[in-house]
Rosetta silent file (secondary structure, phi, psi, omega in degrees, C-alpha in Angstrom):
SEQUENCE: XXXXXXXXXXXXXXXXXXXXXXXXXXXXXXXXXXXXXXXXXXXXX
SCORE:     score description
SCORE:     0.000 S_00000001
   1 L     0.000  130.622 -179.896   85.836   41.902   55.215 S_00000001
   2 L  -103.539   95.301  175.165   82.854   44.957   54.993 S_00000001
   3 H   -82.752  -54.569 -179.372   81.355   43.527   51.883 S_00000001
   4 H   -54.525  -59.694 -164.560   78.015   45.157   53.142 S_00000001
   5 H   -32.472  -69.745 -153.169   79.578   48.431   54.173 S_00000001
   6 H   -65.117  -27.707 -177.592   80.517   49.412   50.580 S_00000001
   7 L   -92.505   -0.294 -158.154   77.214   48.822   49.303 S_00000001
   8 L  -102.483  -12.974 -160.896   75.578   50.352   52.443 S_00000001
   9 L  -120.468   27.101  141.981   77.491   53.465   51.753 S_00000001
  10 L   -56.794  -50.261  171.148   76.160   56.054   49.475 S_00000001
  11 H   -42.237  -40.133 -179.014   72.836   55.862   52.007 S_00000001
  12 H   -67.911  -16.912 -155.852   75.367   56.609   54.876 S_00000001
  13 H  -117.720  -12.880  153.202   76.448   59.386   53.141 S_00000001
  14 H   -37.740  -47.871 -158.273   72.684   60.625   52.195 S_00000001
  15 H   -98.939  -14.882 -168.376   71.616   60.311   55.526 S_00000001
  16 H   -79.792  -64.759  178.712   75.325   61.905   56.878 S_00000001
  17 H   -32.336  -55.262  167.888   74.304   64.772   53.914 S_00000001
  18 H   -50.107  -45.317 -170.490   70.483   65.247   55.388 S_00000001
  19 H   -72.098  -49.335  167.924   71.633   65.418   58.440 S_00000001
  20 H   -43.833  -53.364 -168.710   74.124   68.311   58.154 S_00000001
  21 H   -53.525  -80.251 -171.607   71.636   70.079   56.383 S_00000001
  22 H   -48.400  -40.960  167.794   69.156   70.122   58.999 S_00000001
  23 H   -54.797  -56.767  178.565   72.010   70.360   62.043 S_00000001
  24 H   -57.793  -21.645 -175.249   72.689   73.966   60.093 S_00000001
  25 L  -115.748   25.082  148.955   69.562   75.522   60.443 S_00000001
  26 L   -55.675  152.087  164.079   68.964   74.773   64.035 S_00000001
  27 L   -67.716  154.455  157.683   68.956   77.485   66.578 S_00000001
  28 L   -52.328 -110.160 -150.137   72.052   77.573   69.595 S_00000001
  29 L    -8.477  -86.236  174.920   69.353   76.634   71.718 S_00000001
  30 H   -16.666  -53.301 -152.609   67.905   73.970   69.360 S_00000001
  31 H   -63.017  -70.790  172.417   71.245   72.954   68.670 S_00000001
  32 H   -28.718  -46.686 -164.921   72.100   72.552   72.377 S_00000001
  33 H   -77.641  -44.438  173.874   69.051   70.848   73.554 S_00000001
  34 H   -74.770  -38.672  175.607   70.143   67.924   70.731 S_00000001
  35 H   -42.215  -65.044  168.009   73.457   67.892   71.767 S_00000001
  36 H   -21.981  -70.609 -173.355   71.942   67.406   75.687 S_00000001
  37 H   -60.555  -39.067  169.550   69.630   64.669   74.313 S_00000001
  38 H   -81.136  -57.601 -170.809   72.300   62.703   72.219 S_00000001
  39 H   -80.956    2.836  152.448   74.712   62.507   75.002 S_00000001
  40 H   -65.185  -38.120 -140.388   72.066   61.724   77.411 S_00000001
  41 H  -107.312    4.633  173.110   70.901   59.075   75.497 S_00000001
  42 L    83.941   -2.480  159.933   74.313   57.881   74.962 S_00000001
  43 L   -78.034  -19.883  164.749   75.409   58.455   71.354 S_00000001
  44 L   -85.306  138.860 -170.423   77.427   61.073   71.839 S_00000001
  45 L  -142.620    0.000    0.000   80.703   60.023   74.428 S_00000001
C-alpha cells in the first residue's frame, strides 16, 4: 500500500511541472550537456 505516495503527489507533480518548464528553455547544447550529466551520473538508463 503507497499511503505516502498519494499525499506526496501534488509536490511530484510541482516539481515534474518546474522542471518541464525549465527543460524548455534550455539550449540543444544546454540540453545535451544535461542529458550527458544525468546519464553519467546514472539517472538516466
Amino acid at each position: 500500500m503507497n499511503f505516502d505516495r498519494t499525499e506526496n503527489e501534488p509536490r511530484r507533480a510541482e516539481l515534474v511541472r518546474a522542471l518541464e518548464h525549465s527543460i524548455n528553455q534550455l539550449t540543444l547544447p544546454e540540453l545535451e550537456a544535461l542529458y550527458y550529466d544525468l546519464v553519467a551520473k546514472d539517472y538516466i538508463r
